[in-house]
Phi, psi and omega in degrees: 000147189225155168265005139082029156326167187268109157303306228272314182268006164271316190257023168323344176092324188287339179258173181264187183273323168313323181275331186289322167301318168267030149321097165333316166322299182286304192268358155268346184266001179267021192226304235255332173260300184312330200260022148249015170280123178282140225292005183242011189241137164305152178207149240223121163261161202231093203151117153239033177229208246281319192285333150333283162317278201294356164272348163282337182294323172308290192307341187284323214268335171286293181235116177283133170096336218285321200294100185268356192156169199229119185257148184155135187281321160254179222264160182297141155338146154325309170325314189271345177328316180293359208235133151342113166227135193266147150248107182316145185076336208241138143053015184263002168338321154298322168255117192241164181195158202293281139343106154238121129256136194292100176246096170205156179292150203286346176319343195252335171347285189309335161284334212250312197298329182293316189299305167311346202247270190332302172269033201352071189283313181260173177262281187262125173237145196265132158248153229230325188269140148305198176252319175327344220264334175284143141317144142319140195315318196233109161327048158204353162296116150239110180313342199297339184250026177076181214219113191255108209254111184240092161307123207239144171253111170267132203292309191286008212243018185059033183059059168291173138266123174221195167234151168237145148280070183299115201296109177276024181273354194222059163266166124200170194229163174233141160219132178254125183058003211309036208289143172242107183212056120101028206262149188271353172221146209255150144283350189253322202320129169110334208241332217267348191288300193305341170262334156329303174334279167301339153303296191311308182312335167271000179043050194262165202280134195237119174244144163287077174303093225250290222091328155223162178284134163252182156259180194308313193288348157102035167243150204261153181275056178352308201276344209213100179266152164289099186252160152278163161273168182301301192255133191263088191262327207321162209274130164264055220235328205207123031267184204276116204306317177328300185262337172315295189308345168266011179233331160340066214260344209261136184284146179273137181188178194249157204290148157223168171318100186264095172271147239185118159316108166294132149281318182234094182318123166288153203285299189185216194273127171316156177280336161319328168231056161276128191300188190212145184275093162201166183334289185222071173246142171242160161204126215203086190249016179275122161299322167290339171286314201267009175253005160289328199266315183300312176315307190314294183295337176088028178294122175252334167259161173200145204234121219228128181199129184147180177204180005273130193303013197231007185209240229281334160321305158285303187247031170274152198318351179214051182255174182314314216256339169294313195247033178243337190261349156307318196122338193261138173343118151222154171241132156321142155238114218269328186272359183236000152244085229299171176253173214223120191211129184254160202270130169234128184058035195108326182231162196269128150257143208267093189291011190289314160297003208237000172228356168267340161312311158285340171291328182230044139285307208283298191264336165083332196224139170219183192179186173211165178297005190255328179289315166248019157291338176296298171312323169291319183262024158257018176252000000 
């Protein structure tokens, strides 16, 4: 049972916690669940700052005593200090309780639900919000075109787990380098068609990184590299400094050409990710192209797949360290990025981990194609 409160007119800014308590509203719809909750089963809140606060105060003023701890990743109010504090997912495997209510915004729902579920700490958990009731974090995210709650593992968080919820119109994928040079077995085959698949079917914006012009059949123009151009004018307007400045590990500078011997040119684009002529498929290694195309649309994540993850990902002219330093999110795809193995004293070495590492030291969020194929088709 949730008690389906106003987020936006509950943190409105104008009331005390005194005042919230003694809402009629307020303490009759937390009175109408509590008081079928039996005077013996425990209960756990999931929230330690101000909405937090104002929901131990309520369950005290219905059943005193009743509150056994406080789940949450930062530190608590004072108010709450006297109370058991948990951090969910780290060392609570042990610890259960009859009650978890969600005093948090509902934007952290998807996250909170994975976390809770995964340590299965409760019988029931209570949302204290609607879910429908927050603002978008940042005006300029738009939802209108659903919402792809994408389990990301972050590096930096000591291999935490969260969903990022992600607008999916401002979604887009980069595949960099994407080569056919004649290996008797593709690293993308099996994996990258079901997920192209589901890109298009959500029509999420796709660029193709070649490196070279191809022909209709995806073999490459040997004579005619994908180059940038010198002047770099695109708008510095977008993405919005609001969301650049929270992923931006990176010193900002304008991108540059990394040029590169082939010893052994590759025949072309593997056939698993040959592009396809519809609306918003690209094939682009202009920097200056793909952040126009990107502005147009209004792109904010971008999801990186291609190799070698350790070479041409990062730094070819439109790889992760260019367009992470532009402003916009990007994420690994871990299983769509083969490794990149080099020879050393004699023996080959396998650089993958050492390059997904550096991708989410630099950038924090990775994933795999299974995660978002899931994800697409539950948005």
């Amino acid at each position: 049972m949730n008690i389906h409160l106003d987020y936006a007119e509950f943190n409105d800014g104008k009331n005390t916690p005194e005042d919230l308590v003694r809402n009629p509203k307020i303490l009759r719809a937390f009175a109408s669940l509590f008081e079928q909750i039996p005077s013996t089963e425990t209960i756990a809140i999931y929230g330690s700052s101000f909405s937090g606060y104002v929901a131990y105060r309520l369950i005290e003023t219905i059943h005193p005593g009743r509150v056994t701890c406080i789940f949450d990743r930062g530190a608590p109010l004072k108010e709450l200090s006297h109370l058991p504090h948990i951090i969910p997912g780290e060392g609570t495997t042990d610890i259960r309780v009859d009650h978890v209510v969600v005093a948090a915004s509902p934007r952290h729902y998807s996250s909170i639900e994975a976390t809770l579920q995964k340590g299965s700490v409760a019988k029931a958990v209570h949302w204290m919000f609607a879910r429908d009731s927050a603002p978008p974090l940042y005006p300029f995210m738009d939802f209108s075109g659903g919402t792809v709650r994408l389990p990301i593992f972050y590096r930096m968080k000591t291999g935490w787990e969260d969903v990022v919820e992600i607008p999916k119109k401002q979604l887009a994928v980069i595949l960099i380098h994407i080569w056919d040079d004649g290996q008797e077995r593709c690293p993308y085959c099996g994996t990258m068609e079901p997920f192209l698949e589901q890109a298009r079917k959500h029509d999420l914006t796709i660029i193709h990184a070649t490196g070279f012009k191809t022909d209709a059949n995806g073999r490459f123009l040997h004579d005619e590299k994908q180059l940038s151009p010198k002047n770099r004018n695109f708008s510095n307007t977008w993405p919005p400094r609001a969301f650049s400045e929270t992923a931006d590990m990176l010193a900002k500078k304008n991108p540059e050409e990394h040029q590169r011997e082939i010893l052994a040119p590759p025949l072309g684009i593997h056939r698993c990710s040959l592009p396809q002529q519809r609306a918003n498929e690209y094939v682009a290694d202009d920097f200056d192209e793909v952040c126009n195309i990107f502005e147009k649309k209004k792109i904010l994540y971008v999801l990186f797949a291609g190799g070698g993850s350790f070479q041409c990902l990062p730094f070819t002219t439109v790889g992760w360290v260019n367009i992470q330093r532009a402003g916009y999110h990007a994420i690994l795809m871990r299983d769509l990025a083969p490794a990149s193995k080099f020879d050393s004293h004699g023996k080959t070495v396998n650089m993958q981990d050492a390059a997904t590492l550096l991708f989410e030291i630099n950038c924090r969020m990775s994933t795999d194609s299974k995660r978002v194929i899931k994800a697409l088709e539950n948005s």
